[in-house]
mmCIF file of the protein (N, C-alpha, C, O) and its ligand, coordinates in Angstrom:
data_MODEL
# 
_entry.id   MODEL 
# 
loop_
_entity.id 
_entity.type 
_entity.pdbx_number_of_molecules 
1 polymer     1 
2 non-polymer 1 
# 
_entity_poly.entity_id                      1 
_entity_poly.type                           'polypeptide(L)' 
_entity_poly.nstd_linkage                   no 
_entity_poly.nstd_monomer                   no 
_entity_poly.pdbx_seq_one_letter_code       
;(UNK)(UNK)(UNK)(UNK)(UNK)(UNK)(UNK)(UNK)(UNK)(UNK)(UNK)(UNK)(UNK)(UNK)(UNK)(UNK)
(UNK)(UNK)(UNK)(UNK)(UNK)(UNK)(UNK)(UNK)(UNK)(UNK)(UNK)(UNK)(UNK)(UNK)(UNK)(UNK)
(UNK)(UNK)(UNK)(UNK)(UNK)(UNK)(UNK)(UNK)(UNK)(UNK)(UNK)(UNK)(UNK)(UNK)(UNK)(UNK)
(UNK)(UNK)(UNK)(UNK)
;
_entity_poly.pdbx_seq_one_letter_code_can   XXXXXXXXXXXXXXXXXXXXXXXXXXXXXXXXXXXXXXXXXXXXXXXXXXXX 
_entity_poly.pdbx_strand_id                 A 
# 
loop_
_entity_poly_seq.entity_id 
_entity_poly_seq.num 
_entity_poly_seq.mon_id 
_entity_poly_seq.hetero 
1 1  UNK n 
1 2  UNK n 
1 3  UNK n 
1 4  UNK n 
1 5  UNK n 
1 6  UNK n 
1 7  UNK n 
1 8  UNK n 
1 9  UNK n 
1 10 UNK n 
1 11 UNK n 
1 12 UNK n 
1 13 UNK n 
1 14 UNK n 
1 15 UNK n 
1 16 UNK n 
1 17 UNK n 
1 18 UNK n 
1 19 UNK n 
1 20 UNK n 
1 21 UNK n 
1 22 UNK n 
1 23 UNK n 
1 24 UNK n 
1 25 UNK n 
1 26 UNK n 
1 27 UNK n 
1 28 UNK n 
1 29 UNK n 
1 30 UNK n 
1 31 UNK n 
1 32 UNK n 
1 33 UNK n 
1 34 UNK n 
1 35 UNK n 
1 36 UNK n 
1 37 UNK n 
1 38 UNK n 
1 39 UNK n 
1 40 UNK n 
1 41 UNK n 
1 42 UNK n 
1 43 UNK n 
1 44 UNK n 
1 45 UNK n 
1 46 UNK n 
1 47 UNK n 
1 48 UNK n 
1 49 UNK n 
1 50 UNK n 
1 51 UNK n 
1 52 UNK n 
# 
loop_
_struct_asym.id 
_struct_asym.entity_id 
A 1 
B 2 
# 
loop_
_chem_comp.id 
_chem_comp.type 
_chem_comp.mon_nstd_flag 
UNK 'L-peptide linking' . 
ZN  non-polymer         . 
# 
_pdbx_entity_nonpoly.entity_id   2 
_pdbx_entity_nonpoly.name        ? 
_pdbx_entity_nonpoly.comp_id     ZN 
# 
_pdbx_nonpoly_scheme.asym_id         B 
_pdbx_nonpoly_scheme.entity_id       2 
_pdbx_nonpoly_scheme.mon_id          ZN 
_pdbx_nonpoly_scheme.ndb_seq_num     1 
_pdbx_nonpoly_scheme.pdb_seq_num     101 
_pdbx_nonpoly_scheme.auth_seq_num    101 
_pdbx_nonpoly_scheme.pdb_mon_id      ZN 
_pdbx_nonpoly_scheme.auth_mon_id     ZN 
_pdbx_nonpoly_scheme.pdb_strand_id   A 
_pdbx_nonpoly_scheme.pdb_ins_code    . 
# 
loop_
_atom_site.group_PDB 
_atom_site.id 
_atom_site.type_symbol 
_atom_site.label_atom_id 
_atom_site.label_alt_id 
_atom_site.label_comp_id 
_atom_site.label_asym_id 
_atom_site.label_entity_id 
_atom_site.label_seq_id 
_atom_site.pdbx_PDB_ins_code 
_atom_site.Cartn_x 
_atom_site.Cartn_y 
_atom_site.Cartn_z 
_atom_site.occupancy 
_atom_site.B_iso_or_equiv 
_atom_site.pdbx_formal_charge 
_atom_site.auth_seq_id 
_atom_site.auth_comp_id 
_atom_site.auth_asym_id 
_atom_site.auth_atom_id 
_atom_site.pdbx_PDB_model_num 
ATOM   1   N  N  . UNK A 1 1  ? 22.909  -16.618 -53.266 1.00 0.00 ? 1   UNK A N  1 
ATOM   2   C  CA . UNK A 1 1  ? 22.415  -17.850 -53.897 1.00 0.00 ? 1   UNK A CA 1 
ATOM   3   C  C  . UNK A 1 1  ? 21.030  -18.200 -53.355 1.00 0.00 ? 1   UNK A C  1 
ATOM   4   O  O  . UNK A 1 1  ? 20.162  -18.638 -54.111 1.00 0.00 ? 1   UNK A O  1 
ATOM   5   N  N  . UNK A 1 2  ? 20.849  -18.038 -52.254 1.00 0.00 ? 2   UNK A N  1 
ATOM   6   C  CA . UNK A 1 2  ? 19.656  -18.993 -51.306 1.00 0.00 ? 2   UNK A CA 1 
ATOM   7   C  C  . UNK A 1 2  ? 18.557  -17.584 -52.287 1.00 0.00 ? 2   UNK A C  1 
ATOM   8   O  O  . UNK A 1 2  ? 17.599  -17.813 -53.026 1.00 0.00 ? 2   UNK A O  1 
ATOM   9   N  N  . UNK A 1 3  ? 19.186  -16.134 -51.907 1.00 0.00 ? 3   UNK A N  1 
ATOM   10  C  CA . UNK A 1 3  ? 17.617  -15.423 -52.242 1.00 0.00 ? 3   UNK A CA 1 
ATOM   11  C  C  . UNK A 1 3  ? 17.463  -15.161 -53.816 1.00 0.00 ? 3   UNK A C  1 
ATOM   12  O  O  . UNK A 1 3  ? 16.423  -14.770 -54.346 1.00 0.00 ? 3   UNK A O  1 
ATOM   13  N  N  . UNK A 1 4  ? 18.689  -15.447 -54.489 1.00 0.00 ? 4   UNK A N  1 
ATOM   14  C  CA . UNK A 1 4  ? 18.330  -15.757 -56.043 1.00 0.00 ? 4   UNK A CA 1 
ATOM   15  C  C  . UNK A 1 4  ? 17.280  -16.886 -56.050 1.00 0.00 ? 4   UNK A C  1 
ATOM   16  O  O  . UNK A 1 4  ? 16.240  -16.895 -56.709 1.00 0.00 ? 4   UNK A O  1 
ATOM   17  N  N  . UNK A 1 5  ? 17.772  -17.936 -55.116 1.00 0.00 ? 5   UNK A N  1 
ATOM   18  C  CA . UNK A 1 5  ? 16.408  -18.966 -55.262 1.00 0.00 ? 5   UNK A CA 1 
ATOM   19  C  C  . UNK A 1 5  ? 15.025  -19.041 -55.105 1.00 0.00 ? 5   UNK A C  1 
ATOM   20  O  O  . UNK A 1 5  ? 14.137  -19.725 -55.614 1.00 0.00 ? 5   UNK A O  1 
ATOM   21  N  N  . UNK A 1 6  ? 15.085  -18.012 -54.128 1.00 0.00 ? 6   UNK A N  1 
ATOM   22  C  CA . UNK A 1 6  ? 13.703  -17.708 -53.615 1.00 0.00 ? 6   UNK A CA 1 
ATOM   23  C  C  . UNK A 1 6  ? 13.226  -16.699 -54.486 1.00 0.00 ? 6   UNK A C  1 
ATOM   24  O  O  . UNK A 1 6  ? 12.190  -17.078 -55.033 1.00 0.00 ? 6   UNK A O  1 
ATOM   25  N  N  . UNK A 1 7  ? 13.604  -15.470 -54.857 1.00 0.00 ? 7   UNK A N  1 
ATOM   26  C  CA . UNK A 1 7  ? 13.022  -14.966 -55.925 1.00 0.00 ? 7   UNK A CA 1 
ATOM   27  C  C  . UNK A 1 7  ? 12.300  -15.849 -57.334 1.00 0.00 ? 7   UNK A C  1 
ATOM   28  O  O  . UNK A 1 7  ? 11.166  -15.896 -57.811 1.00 0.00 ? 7   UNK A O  1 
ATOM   29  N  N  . UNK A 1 8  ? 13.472  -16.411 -57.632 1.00 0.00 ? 8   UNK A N  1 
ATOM   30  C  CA . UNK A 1 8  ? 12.765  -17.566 -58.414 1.00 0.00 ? 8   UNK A CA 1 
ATOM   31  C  C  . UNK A 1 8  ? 12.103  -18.592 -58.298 1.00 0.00 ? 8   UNK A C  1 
ATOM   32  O  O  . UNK A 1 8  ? 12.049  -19.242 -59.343 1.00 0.00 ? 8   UNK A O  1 
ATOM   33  N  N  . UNK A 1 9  ? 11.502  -19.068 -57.342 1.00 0.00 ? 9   UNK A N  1 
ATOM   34  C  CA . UNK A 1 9  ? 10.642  -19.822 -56.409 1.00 0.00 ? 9   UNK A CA 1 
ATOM   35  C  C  . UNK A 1 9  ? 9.237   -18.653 -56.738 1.00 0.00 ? 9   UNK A C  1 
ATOM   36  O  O  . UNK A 1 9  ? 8.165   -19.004 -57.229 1.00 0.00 ? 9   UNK A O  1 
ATOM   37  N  N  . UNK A 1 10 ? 9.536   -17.473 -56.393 1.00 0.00 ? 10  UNK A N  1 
ATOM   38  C  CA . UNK A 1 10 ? 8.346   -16.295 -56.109 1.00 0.00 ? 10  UNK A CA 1 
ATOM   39  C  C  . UNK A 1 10 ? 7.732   -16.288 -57.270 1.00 0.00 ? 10  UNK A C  1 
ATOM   40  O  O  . UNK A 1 10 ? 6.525   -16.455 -57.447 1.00 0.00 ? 10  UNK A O  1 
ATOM   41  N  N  . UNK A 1 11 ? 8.933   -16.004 -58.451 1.00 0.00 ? 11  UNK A N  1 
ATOM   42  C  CA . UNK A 1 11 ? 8.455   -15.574 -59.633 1.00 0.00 ? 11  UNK A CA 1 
ATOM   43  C  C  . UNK A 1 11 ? 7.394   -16.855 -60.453 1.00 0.00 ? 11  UNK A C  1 
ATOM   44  O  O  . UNK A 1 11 ? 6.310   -16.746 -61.026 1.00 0.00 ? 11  UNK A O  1 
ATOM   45  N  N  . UNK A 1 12 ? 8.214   -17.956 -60.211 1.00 0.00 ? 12  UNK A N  1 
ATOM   46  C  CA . UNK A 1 12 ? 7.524   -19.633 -61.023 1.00 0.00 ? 12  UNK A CA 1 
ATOM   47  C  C  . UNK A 1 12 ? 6.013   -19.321 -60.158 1.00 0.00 ? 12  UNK A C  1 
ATOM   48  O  O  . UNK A 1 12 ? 5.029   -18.864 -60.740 1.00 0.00 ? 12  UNK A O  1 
ATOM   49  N  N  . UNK A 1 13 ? 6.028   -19.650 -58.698 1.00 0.00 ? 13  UNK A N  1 
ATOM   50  C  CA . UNK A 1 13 ? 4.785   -19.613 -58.582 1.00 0.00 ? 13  UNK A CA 1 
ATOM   51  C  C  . UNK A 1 13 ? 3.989   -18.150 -58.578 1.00 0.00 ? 13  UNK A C  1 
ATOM   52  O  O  . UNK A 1 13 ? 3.356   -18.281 -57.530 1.00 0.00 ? 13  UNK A O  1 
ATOM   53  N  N  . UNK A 1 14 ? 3.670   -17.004 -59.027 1.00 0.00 ? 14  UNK A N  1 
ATOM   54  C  CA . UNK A 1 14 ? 3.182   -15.662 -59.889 1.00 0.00 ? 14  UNK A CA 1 
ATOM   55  C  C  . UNK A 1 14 ? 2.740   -16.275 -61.245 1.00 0.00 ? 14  UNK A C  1 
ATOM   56  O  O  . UNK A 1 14 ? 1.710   -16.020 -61.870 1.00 0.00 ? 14  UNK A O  1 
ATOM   57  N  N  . UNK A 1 15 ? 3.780   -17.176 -61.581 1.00 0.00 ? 15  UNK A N  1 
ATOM   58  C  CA . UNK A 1 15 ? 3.476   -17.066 -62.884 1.00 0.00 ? 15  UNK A CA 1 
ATOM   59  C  C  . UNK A 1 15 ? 2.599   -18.604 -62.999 1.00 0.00 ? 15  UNK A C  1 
ATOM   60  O  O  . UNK A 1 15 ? 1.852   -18.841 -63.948 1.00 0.00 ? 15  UNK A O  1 
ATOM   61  N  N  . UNK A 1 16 ? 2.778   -19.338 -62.144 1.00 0.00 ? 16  UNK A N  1 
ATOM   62  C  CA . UNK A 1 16 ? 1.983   -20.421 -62.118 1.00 0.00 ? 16  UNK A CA 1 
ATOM   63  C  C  . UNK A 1 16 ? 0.165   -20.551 -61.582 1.00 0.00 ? 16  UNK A C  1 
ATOM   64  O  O  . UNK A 1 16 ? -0.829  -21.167 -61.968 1.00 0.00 ? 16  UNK A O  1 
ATOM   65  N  N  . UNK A 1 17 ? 0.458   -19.702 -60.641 1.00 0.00 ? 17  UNK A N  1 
ATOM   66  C  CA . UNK A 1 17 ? -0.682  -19.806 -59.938 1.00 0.00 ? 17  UNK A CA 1 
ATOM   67  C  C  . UNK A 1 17 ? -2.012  -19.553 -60.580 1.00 0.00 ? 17  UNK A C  1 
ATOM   68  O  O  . UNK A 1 17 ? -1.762  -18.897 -61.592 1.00 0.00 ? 17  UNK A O  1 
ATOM   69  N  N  . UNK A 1 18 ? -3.180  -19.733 -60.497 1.00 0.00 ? 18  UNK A N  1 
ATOM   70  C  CA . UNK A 1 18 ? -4.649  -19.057 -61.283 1.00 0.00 ? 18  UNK A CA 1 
ATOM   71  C  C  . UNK A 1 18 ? -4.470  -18.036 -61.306 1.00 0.00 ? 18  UNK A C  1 
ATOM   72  O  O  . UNK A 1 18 ? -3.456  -17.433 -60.953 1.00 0.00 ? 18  UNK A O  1 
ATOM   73  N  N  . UNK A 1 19 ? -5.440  -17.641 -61.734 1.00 0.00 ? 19  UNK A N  1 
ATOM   74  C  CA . UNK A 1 19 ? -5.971  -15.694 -61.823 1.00 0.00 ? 19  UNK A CA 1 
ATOM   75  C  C  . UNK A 1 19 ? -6.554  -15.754 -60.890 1.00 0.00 ? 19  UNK A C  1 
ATOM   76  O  O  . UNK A 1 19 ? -5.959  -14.946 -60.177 1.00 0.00 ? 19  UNK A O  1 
ATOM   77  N  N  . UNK A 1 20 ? -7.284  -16.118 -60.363 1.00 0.00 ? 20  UNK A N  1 
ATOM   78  C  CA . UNK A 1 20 ? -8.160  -16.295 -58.979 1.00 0.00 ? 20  UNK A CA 1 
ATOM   79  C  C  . UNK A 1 20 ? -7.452  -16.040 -57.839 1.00 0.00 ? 20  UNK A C  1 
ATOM   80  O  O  . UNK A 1 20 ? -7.984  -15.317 -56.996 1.00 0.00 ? 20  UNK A O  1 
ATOM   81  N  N  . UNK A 1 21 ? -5.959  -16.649 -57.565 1.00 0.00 ? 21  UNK A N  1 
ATOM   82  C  CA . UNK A 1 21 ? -5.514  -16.446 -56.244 1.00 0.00 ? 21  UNK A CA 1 
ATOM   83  C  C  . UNK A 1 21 ? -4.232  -15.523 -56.345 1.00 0.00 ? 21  UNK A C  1 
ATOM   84  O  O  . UNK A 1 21 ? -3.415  -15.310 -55.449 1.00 0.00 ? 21  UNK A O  1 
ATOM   85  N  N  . UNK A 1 22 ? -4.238  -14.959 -57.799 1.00 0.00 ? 22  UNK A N  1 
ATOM   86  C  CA . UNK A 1 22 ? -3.086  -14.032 -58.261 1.00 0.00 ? 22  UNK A CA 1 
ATOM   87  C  C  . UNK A 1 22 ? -2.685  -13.602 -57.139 1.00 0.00 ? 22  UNK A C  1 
ATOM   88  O  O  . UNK A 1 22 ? -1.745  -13.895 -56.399 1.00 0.00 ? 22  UNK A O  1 
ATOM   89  N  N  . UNK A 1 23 ? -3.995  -12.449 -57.088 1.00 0.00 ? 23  UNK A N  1 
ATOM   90  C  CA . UNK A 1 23 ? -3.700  -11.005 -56.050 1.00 0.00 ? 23  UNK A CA 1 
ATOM   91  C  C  . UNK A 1 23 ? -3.437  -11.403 -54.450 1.00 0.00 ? 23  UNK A C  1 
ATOM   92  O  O  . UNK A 1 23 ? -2.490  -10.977 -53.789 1.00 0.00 ? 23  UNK A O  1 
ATOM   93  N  N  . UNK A 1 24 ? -4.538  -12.366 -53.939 1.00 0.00 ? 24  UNK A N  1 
ATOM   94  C  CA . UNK A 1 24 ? -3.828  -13.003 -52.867 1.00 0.00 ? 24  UNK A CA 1 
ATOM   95  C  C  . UNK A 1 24 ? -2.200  -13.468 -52.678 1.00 0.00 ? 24  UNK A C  1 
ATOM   96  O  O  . UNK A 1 24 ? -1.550  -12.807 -51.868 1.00 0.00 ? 24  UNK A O  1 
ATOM   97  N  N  . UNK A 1 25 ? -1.693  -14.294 -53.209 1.00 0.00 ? 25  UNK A N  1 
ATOM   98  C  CA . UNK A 1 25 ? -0.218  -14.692 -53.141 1.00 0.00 ? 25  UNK A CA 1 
ATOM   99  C  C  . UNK A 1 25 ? 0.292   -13.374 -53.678 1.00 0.00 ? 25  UNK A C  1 
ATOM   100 O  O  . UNK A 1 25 ? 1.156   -12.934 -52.920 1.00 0.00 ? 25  UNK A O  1 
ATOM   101 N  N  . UNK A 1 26 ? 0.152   -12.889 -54.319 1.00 0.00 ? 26  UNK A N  1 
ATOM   102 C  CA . UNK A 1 26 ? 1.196   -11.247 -54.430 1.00 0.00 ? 26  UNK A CA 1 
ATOM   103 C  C  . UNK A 1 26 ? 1.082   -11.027 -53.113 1.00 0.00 ? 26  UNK A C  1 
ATOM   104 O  O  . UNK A 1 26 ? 2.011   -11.280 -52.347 1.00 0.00 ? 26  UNK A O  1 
ATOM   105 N  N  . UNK A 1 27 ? 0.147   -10.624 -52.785 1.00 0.00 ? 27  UNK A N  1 
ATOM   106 C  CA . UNK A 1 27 ? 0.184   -10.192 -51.288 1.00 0.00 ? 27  UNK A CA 1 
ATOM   107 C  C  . UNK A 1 27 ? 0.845   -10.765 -49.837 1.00 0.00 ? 27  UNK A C  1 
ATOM   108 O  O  . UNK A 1 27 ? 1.578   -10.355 -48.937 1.00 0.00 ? 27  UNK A O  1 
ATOM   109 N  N  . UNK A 1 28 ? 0.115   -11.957 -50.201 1.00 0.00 ? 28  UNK A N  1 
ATOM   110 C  CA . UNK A 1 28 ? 1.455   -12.752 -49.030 1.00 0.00 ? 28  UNK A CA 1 
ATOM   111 C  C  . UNK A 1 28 ? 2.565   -13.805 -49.719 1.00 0.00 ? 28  UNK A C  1 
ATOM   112 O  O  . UNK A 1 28 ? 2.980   -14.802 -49.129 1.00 0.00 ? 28  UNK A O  1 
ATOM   113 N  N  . UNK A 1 29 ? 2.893   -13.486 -50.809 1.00 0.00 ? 29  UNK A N  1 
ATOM   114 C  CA . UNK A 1 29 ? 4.274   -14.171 -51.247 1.00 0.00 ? 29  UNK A CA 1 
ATOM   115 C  C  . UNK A 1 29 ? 5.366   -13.806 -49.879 1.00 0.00 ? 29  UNK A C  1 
ATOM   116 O  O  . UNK A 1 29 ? 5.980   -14.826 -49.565 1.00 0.00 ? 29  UNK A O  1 
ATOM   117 N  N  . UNK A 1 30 ? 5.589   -13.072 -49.355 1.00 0.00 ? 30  UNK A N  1 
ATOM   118 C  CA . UNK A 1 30 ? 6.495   -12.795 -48.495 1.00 0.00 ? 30  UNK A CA 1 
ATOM   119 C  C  . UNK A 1 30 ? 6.619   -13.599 -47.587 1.00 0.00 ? 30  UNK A C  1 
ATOM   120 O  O  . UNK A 1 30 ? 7.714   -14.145 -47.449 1.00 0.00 ? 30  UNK A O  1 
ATOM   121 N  N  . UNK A 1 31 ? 5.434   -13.939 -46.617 1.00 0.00 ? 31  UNK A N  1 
ATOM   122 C  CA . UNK A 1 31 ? 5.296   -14.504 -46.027 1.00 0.00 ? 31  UNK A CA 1 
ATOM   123 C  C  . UNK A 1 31 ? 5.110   -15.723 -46.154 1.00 0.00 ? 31  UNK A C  1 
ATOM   124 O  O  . UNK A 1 31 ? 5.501   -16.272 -45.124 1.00 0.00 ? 31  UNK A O  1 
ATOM   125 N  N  . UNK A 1 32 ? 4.498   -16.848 -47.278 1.00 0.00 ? 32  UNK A N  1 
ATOM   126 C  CA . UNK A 1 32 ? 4.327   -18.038 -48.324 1.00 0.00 ? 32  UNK A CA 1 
ATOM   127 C  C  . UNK A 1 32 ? 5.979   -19.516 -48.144 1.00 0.00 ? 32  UNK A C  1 
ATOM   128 O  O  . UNK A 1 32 ? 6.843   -19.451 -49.019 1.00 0.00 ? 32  UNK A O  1 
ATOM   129 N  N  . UNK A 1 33 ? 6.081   -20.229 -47.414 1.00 0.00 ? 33  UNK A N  1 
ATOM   130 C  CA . UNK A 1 33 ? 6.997   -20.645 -47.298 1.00 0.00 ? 33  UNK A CA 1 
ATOM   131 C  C  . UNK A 1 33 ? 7.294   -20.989 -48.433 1.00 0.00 ? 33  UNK A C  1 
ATOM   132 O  O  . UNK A 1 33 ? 6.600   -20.546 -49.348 1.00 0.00 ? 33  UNK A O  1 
ATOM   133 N  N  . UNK A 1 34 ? 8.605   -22.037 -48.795 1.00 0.00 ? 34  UNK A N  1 
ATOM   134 C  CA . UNK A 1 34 ? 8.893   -21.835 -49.931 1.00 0.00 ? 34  UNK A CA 1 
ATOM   135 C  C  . UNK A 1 34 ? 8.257   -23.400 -50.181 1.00 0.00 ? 34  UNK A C  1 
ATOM   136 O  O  . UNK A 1 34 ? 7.925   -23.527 -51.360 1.00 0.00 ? 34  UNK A O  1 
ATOM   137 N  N  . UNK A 1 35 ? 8.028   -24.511 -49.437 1.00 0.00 ? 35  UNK A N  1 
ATOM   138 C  CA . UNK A 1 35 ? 7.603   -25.474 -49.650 1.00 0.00 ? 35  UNK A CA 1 
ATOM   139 C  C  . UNK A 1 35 ? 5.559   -25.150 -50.484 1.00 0.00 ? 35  UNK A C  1 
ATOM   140 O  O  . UNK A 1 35 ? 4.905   -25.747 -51.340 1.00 0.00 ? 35  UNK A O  1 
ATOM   141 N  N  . UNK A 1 36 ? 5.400   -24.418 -49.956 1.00 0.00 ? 36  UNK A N  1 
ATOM   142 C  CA . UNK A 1 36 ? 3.844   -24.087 -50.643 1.00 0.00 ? 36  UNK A CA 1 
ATOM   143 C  C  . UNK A 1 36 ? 4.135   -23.427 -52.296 1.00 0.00 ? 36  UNK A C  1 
ATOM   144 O  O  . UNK A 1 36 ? 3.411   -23.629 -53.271 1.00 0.00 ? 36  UNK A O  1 
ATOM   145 N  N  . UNK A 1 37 ? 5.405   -22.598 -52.261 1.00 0.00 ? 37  UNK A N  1 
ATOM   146 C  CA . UNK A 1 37 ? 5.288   -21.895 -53.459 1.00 0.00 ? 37  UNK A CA 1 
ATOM   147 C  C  . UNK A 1 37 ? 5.848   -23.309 -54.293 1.00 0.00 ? 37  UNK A C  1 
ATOM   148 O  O  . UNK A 1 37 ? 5.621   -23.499 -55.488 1.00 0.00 ? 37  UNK A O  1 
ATOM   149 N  N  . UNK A 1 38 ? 6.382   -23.958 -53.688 1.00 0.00 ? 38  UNK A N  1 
ATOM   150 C  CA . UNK A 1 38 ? 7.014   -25.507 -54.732 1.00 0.00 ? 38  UNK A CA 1 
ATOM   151 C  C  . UNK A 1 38 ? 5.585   -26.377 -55.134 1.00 0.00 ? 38  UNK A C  1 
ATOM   152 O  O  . UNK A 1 38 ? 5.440   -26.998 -56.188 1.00 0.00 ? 38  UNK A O  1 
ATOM   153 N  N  . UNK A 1 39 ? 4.522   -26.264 -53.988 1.00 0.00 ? 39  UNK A N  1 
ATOM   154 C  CA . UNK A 1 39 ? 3.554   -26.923 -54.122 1.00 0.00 ? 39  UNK A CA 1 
ATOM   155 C  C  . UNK A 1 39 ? 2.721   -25.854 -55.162 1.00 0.00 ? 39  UNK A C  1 
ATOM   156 O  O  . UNK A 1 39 ? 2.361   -26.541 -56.118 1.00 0.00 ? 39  UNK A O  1 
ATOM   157 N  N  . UNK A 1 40 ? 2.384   -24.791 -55.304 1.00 0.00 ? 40  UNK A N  1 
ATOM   158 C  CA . UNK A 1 40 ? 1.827   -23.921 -56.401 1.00 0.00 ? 40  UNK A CA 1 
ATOM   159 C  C  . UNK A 1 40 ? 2.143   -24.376 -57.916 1.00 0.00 ? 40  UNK A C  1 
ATOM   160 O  O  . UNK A 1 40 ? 1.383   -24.614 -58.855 1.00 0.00 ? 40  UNK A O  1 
ATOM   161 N  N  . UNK A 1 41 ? 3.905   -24.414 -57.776 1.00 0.00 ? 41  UNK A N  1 
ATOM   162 C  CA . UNK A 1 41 ? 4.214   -24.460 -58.931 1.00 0.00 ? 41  UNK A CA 1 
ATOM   163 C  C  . UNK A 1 41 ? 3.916   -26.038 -59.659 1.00 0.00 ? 41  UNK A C  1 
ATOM   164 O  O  . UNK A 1 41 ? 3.652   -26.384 -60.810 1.00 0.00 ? 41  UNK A O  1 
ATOM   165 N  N  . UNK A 1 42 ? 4.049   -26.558 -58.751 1.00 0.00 ? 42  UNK A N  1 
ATOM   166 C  CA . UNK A 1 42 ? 3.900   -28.041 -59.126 1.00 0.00 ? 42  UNK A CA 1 
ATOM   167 C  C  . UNK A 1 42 ? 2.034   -28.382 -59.181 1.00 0.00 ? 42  UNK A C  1 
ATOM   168 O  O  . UNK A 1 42 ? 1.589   -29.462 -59.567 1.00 0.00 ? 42  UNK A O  1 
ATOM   169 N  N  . UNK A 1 43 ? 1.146   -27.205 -58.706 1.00 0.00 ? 43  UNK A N  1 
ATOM   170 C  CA . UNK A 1 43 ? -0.272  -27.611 -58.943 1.00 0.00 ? 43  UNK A CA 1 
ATOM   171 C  C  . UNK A 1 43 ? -0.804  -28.340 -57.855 1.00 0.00 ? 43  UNK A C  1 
ATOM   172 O  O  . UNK A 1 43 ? -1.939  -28.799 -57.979 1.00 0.00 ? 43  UNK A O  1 
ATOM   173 N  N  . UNK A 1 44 ? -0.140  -28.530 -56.758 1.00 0.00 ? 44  UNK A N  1 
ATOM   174 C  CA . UNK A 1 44 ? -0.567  -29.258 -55.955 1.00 0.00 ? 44  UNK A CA 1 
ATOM   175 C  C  . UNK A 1 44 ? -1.646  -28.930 -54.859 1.00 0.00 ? 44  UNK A C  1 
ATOM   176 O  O  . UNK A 1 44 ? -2.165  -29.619 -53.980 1.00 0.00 ? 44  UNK A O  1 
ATOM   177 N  N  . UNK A 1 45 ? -1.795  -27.543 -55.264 1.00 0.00 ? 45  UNK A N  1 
ATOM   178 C  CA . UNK A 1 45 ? -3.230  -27.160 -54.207 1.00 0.00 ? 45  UNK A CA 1 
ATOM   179 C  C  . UNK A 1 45 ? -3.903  -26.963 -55.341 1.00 0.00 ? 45  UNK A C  1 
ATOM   180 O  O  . UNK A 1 45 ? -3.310  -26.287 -56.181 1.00 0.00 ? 45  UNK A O  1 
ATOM   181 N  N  . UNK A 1 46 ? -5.402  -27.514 -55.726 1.00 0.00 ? 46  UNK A N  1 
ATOM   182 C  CA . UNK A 1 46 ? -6.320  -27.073 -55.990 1.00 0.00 ? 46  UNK A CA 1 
ATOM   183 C  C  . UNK A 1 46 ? -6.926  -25.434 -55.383 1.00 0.00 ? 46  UNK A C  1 
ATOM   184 O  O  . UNK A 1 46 ? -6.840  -25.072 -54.209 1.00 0.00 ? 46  UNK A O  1 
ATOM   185 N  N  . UNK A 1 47 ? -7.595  -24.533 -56.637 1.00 0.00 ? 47  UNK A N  1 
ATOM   186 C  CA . UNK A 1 47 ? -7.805  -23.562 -56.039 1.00 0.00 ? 47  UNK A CA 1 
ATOM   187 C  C  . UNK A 1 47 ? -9.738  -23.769 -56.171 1.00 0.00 ? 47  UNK A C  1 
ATOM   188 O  O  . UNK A 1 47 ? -10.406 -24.139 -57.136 1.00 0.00 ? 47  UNK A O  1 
ATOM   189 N  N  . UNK A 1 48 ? -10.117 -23.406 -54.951 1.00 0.00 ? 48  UNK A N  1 
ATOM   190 C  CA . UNK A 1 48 ? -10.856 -23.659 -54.289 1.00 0.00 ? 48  UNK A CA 1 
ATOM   191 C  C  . UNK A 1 48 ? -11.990 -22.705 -55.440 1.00 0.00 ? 48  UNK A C  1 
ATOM   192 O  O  . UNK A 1 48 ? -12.983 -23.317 -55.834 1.00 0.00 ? 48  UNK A O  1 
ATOM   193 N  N  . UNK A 1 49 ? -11.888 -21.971 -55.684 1.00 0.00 ? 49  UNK A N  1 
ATOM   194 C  CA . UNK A 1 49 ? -12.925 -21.318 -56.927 1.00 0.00 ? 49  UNK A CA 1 
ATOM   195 C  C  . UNK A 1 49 ? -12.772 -21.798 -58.191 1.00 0.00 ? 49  UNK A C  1 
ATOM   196 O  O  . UNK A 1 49 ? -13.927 -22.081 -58.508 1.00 0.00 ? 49  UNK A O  1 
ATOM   197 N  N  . UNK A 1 50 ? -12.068 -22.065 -59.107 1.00 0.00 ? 50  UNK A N  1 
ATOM   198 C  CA . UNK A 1 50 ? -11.978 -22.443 -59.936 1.00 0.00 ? 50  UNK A CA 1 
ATOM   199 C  C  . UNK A 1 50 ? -11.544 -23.829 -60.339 1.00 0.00 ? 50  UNK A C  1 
ATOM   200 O  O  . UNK A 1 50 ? -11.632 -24.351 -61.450 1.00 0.00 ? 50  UNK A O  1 
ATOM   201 N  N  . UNK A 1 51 ? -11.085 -24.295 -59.277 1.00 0.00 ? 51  UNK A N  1 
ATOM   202 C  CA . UNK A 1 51 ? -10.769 -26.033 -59.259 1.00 0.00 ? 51  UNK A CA 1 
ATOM   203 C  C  . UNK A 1 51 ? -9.581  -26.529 -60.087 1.00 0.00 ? 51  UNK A C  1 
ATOM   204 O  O  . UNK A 1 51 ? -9.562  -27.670 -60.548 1.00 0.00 ? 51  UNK A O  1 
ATOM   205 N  N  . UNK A 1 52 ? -8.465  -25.534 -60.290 1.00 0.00 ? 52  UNK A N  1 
ATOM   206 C  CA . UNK A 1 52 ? -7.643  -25.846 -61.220 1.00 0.00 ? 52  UNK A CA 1 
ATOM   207 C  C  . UNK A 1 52 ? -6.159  -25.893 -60.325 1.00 0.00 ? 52  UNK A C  1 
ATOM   208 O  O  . UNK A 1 52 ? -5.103  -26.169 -60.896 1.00 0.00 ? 52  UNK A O  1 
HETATM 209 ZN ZN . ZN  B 2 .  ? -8.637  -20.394 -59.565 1.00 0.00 2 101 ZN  A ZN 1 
# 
């Protein structure tokens, strides 16, 4: 249950995030707590190149 969640936590924010910080978070999704990937999905970090 917990890593069905987290996969799907992984996947929302992949699919949420810019194009800009795609390849970054692929890369450290692993490491990405899950409170930041909640904050991705929800938009709550501005990305610093593109401002979105
Ligand atoms: Zn961006």
């Amino acid at each position: 249950m917990e890593l069905a969640q987290r996969e799907l936590l992984e996947s929302q924010a992949l699919s949420e995030v810019c194009a800009c910080q795609y390849y970054d978070l692929a890369d450290t999704i692993d490491e990405t707590p899950d409170k930041d990937l909640i904050a991705i999905i929800r938009h709550k970090i501005k990305c610093s190149i593109c401002g979105k």
